[in-house]
C-alpha positions as CSV (number, residue, x, y, z in Angstrom):
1,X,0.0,0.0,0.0
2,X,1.3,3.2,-0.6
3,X,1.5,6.2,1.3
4,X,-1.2,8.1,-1.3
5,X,-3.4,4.9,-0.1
6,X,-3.4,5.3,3.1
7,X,-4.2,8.6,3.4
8,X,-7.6,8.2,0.7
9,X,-8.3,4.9,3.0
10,X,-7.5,7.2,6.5
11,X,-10.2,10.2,5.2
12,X,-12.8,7.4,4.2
13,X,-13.1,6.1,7.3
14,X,-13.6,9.4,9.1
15,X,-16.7,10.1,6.4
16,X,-19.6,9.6,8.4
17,X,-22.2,6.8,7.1
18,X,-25.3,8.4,6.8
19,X,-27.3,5.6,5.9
20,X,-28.8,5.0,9.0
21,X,-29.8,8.8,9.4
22,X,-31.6,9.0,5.9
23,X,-33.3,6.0,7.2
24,X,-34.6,7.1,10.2
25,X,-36.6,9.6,8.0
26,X,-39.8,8.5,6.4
27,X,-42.1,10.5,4.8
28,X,-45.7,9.4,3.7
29,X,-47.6,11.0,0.5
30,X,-51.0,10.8,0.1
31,X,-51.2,12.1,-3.1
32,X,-55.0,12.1,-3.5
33,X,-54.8,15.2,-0.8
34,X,-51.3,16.7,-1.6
35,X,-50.1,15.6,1.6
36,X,-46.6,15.1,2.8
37,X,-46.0,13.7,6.7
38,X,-42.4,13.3,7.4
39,X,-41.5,11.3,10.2
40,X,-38.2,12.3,12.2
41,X,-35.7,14.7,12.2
42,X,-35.8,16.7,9.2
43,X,-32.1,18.2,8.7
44,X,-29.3,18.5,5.9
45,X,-28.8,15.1,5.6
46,X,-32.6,14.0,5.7
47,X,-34.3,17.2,3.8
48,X,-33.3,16.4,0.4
49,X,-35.6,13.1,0.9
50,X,-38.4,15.4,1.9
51,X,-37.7,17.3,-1.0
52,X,-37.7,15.0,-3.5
53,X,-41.1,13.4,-2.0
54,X,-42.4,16.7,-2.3
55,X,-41.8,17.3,-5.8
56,X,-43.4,14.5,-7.0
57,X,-46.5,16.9,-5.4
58,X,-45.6,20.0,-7.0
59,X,-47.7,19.7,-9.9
60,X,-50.7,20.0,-7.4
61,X,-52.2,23.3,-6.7
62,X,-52.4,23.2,-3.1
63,X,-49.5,21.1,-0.7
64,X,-49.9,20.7,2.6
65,X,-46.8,19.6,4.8
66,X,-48.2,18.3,8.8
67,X,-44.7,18.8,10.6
68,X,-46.5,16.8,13.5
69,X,-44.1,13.9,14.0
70,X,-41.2,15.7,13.0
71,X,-39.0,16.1,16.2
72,X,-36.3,18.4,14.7
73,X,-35.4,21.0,12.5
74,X,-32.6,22.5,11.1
75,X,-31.4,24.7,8.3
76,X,-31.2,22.0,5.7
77,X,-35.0,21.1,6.6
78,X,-35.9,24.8,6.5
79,X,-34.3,25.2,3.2
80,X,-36.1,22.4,1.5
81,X,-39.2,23.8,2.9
82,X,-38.5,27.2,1.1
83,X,-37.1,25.6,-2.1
84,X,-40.6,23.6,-2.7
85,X,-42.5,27.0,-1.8
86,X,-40.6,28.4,-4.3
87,X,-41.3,26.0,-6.8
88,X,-45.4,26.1,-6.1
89,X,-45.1,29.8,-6.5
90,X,-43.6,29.3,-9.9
91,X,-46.4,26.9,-10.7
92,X,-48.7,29.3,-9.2
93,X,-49.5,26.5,-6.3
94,X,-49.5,26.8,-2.7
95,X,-47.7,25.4,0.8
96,X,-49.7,25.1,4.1
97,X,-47.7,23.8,6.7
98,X,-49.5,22.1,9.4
99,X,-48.9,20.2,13.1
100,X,-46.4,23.0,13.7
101,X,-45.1,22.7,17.3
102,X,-43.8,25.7,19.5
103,X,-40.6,24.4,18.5
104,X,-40.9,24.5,15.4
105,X,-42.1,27.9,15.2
106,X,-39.1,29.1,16.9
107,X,-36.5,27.5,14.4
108,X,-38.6,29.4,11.8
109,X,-39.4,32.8,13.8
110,X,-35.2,32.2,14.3
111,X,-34.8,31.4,10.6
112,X,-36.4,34.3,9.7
113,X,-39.5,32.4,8.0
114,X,-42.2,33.1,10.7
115,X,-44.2,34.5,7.7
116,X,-44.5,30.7,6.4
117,X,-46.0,29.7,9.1
């Protein structure tokens, strides 16, 4: 093994697995109601999921998101929350967010996204 080896082997074992986060994240659809439920903690690593779910919604006029059994928030989760506003804007849809906790409201009112709520 060389030396160049070693140190590509060394920084790929300090890379965090995120498997096990992204699947500790679900998020149902019922598409019928444009309804997306996450489960978990929505954050950097798990918000592109919710994201991507999303999208498959944003062809609907009206989305609603229940934040209900989502325990945390960060500014990943935030930000895919804005980016799928953004895109039912452009598709002249809507985004209700629902099941909003106190905490929640406070990443947001912190986040500067109070309005969205």
């Amino acid at each position: 093994m060389t030396h160049q080896q070693g140190a590509s082997d060394s920084a790929r074992d300090r890379q965090p697995d995120l498997t096990n986060e992204v699947e500790r994240f679900l998020a149902d659809l019922d598409l019928s109601r444009g309804l997306v439920s996450p489960t978990g903690e929505l954050d950097l690593v798990t918000a592109p999921a919710v994201f991507d779910s999303a999208r498959i919604l944003r062809h609907t006029e009206h989305v609603t998101i229940d934040l209900s059994r989502v325990s945390f928030i960060d500014a990943g989760g935030l930000g895919a929350i804005v980016r799928l506003r953004s895109d039912l804007i452009a598709a002249w849809g809507t985004l209700e967010l629902v099941g909003v906790t106190p905490r929640h409201a406070r990443v947001f009112a912190l986040g500067g996204l109070a309005t969205l709520l």
